[in-house]
N, C-alpha and C positions, 0 to 999 in steps of 0.2 A: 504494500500500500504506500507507494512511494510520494503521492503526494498529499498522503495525511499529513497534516500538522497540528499534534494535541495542546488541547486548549490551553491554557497557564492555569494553576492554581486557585487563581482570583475569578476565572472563569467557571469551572468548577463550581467551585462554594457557590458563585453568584445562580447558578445552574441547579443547585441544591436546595438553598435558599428560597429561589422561585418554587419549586417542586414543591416546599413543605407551605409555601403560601396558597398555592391552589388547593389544598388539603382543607389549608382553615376556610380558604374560601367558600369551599365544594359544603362543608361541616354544618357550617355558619346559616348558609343558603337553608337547605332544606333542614336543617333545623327549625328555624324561623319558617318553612312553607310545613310543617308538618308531614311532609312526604318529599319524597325523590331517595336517590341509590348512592349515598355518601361513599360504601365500603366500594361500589363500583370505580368511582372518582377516584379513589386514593390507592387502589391499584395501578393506575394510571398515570400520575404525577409527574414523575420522571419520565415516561414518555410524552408528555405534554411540552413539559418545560423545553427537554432540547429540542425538539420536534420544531415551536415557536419560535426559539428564542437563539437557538445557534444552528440551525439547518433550513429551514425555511426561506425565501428571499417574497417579500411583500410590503407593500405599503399599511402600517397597522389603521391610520387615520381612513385610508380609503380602503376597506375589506373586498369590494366588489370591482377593484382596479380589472383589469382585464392581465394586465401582465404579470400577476401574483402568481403564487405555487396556490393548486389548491387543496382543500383538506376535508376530506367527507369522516363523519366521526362515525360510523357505521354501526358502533355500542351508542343508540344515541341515550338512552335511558341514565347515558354519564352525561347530559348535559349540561349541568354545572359543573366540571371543569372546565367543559368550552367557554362558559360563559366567563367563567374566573382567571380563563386565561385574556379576554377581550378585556377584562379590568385590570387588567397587569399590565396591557399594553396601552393603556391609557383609554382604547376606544367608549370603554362604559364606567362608568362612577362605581367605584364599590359598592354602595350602599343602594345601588340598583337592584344589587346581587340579591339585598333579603327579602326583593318582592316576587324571588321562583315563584313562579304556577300561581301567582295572585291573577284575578280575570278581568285588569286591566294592566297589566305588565306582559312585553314582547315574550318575556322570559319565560317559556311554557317548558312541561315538563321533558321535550323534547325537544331536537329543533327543527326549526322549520324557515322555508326560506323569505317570509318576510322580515326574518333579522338578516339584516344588510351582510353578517358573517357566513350564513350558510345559504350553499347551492342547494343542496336538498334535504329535505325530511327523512329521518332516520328512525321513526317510533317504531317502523317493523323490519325484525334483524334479517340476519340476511341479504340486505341488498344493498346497501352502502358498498362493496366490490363495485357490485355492475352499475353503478353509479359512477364510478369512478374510473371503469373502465371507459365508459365514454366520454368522459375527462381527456384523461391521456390518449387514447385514440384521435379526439378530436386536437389535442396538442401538436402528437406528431405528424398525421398524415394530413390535415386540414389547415390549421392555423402553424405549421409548421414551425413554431414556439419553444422560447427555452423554458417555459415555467413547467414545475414540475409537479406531481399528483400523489396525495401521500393519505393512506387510509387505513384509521384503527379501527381494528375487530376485536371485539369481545370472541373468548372461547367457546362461547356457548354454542355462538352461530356457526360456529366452523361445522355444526352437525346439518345446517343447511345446506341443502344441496345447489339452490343458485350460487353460492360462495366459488363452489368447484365448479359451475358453468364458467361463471367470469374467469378462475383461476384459468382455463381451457381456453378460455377467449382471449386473456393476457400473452399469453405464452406463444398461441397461436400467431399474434398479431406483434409480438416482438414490441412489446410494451416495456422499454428501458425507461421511461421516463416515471413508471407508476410502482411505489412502493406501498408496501402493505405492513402495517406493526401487527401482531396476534400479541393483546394480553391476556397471553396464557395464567390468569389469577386461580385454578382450577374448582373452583367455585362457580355451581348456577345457583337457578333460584333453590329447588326443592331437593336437588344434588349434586354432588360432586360433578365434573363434565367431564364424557365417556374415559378422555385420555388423563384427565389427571394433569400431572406435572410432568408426564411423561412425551418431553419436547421435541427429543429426540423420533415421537414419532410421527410429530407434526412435520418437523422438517425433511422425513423420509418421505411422506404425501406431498409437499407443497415442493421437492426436488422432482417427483414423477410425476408434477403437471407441469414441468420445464422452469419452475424458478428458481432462480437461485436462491437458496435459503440460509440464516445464519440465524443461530441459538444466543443469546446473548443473557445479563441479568439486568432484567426490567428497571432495575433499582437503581442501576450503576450509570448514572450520566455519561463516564467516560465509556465505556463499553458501547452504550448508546450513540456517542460523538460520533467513534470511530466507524461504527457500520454505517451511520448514515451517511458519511463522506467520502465513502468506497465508490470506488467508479464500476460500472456495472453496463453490462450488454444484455439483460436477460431484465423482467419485474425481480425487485426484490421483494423478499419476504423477510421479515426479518422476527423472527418467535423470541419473545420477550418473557422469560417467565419471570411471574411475578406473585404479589402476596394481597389476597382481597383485604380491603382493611387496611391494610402497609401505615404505619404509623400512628394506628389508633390500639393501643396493645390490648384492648380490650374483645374488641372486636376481632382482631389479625385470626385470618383463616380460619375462620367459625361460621358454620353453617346456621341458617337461622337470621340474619342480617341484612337478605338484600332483598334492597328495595324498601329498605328502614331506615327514619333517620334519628340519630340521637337522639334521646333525651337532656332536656337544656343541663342538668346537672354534667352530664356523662358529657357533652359538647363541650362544657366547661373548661371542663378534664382536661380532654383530648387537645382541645386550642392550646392549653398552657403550653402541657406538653413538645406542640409540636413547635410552639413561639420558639420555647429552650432550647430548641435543635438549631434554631437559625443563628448563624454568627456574622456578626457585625460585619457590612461590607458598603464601602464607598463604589464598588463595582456596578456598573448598570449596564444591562442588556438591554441590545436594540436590534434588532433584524432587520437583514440585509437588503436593502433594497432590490429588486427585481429586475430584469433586463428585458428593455421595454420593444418586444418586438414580435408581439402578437397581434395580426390584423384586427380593426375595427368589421365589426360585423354588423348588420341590422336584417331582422323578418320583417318588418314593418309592411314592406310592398312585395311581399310574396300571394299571390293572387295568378288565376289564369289567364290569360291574354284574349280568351277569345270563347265564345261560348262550344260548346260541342256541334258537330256537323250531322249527329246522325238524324234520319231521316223518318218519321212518323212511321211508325209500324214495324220499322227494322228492327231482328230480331240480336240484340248482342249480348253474350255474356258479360252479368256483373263485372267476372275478374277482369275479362280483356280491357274493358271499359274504364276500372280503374288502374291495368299497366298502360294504357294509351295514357290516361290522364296525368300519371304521374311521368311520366316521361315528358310530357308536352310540359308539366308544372317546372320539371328538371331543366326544361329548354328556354324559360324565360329569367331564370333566376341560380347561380352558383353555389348560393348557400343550399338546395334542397339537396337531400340525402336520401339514399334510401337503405332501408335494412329486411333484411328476408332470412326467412328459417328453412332452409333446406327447399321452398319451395317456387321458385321464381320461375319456371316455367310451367308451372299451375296458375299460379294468379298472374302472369304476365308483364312479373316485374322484370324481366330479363329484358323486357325494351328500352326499362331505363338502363339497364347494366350495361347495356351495348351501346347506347348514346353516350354515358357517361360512366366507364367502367372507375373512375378517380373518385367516385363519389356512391361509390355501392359500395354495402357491407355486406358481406355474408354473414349470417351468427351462427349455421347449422342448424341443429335440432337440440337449440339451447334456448328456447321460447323465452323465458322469467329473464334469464340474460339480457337478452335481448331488448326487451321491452325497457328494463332498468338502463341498460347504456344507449340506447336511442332518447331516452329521456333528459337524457344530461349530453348529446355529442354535439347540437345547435347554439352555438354563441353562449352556454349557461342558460338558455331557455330552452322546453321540452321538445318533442319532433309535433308531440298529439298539441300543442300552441302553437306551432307552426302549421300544420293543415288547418285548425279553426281558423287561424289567420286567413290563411287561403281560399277557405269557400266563405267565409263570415259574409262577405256583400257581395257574392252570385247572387242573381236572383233564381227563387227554386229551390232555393236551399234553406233549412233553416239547423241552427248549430243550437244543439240541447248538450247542455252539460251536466252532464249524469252523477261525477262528484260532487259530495257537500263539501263547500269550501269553507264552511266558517266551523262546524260542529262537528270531531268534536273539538274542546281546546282547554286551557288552563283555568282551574277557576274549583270553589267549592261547588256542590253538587248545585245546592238551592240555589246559590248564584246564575250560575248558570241555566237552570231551569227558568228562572225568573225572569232572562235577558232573553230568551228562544221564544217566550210565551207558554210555557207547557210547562209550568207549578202548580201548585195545588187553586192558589188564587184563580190564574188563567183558567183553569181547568172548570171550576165552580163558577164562573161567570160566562162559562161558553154556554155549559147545561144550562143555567139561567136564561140565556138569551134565547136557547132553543124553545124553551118550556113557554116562554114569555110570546114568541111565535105562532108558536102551536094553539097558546090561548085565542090569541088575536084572531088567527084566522080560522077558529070555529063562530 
């Protein structure tokens, strides 16, 4: 590793120091919100810290820069570390921190990408990979970019099998620019996870999907430096094993804890605690600025040029209809993509392939894949946003959007029922109004 250069001492500590401040952050947060995964977070820490704060190259003030590295947290259920790491960078006031999962605070128990820090929503495991595989895909072959693509995974998910589509799809597609951290904490919810602490057999699976893999201890900043600033021709992986809990002694690797947050006496504790561990340092960390040479993109005016020619009465297949269309959408605009599962001479996407083979994907017969990295390989906006975009003002068309977009979200139960209209009040005033009807019109 010839052109590592380990950090100095003072970088370090400063790299220690941050790891144990996100702890109290992570502690503090869902303490004060009475829920969220504190023992998740604090596994975590030191991959956090050097992850942000000496391997990353971004702009902290602007999160949504275009030439940043990006970072899908794919355990989102740790989302106050993320959040505790944006207030260490200055981006959020600390004291935003203690309104987690309040139901007028961005800060929800997961993330989501109306916080200017995150591309996508991570509340179902599993698919922060294929998130991110369209990330780096769109890095390398599209936006032809130095920024680079870096995604933690909880152990649990690794028993998801989109993980291993993506893994299939990274490897396949010669994804150097996309790393993956596994903390392996060996700890789920209601048990241990399959493999345990047994790393060594993480990294024999995630070697025989083509990546390079390296075992490291979760804990140790410098271990952590040194892998991430390995120069690599293959995704890296990099199996981090670690300790659920990590500096809460109370909790450390004790089943029964997650998805719990302290008790304010036990929070108490544990914050002194982990205060004592930080040593006094005039050091500050600041991350790297980013190297500004990823195209500007816009979907804005993706739209068809011209309405369709066919003819009243002609008889056409759905599919060919929509491989004409999408080839024709391909012909008026660079940015449209297209992605196919093993089937493009069924649904007739092979006409886009053959107008513009630079801008097809194959994903095979990795469906969940797929659909996750088509989601994320458009400019940081989804592909299914870009075809609403596109037929939104045909006429003939009308676009229903099937997702709930607001519900569900952060917030106490009755809160929330109260803001939807469907609490007990709503509820007894709708019966009323019907009964009051019913009267009227006998």
């Amino acid at each position: 590793m010839e052109d590592y250069h380990k950090p100095d001492q003072q970088t370090l500590q400063a790299l220690r120091n941050t790891a144990n401040r996100l702890r109290i952050h992570s502690i503090r947060a869902t303490t004060a919100a009475g829920s969220g995964h504190p023992t998740s977070c604090s596994s975590a820490a030191e991959i956090m810290s050097v992850l942000f704060f000496n391997t990353m190259k971004y702009r902290p003030e602007d999160p949504r820069n275009i030439h940043n590295d990006r970072f899908v947290l794919s355990k989102g259920h740790a989302a106050p570390i993320l959040y505790a790491v944006w207030a260490e960078t200055g981006y959020l006031k600390e004291n935003e921190l203690l309104n987690l999962r309040k139901v007028d605070s961005i800060l929800e128990g997961h993330p989501v990408p109306k916080q200017q820090f995150v591309d996508v929503a991570t509340g179902s495991l599993g698919q922060g990979l294929g998130a991110a595989c369209g990330m780096a895909y769109t890095g390398k072959y599209f936006d032809k970019a130095s920024y680079r693509v870096y995604c933690l995974l909880g152990d649990g998910e690794m028993s998801e099998g989109s993980v291993w589509e993506a893994m299939s799809f990274a490897s396949y597609y010669q994804l150097d620019n996309l790393v993956a951290v596994l903390d392996v904490n060996r700890l789920g919810q209601s048990d241990p996870t399959p493999l345990q602490h047994h790393v060594e057999k993480y990294q024999q699976r995630c070697e025989a999907f083509g990546w390079q893999a390296v075992v490291v201890d979760g804990h140790s900043v410098e271990e952590l430096c040194k892998v991430l600033n390995q120069p690599r021709h293959q995704p890296l992986a990099i199996i981090a094993k670690t300790v659920k809990g990590k500096g809460i002694p109370v909790v450390e690797d004790k089943l029964g804890w997650h998805g719990k947050p302290l008790p304010k006496d036990m929070a108490d504790s544990a914050v002194k605690e982990l205060q004592g561990r930080i040593v006094s340092s005039s050091k500050r960390l600041y991350p790297a600025p980013p190297c500004e040479d990823a195209p500007p993109v816009s979907l804005r005016n993706i739209r068809m040029p011209s309405a369709p020619s066919y003819k009243l009465g002609e008889k056409v297949a759905t599919r060919k209809a929509y491989g004409q269309a999408l080839a024709k959408l391909g012909r008026y605009n660079q940015h449209v993509i297209a992605l196919d599962g093993d089937t493009k001479n069924s649904t007739f996407s092979e006409l886009f392939k053959n107008e513009h083979p630079d801008r097809y994907v194959e994903c095979y017969i990795a469906e969940q894949n797929m659909v996750t990295a088509g989601e994320r390989s458009p400019a940081r906006r989804g592909l299914g946003e870009a075809v609403c975009a596109a037929v939104a003002n045909e006429t003939g068309f009308s676009v229903h959007r099937m997702a709930v977009s607001q519900v569900p979200r952060s917030g106490k139960p009755q809160e929330l029922l109260r803001i939807f209209g469907i609490d007990r009040d709503a509820i007894a005033q709708a019966v009323r109004k019907v009964l009051s009807t019913s009267a009227n019109n006998k």
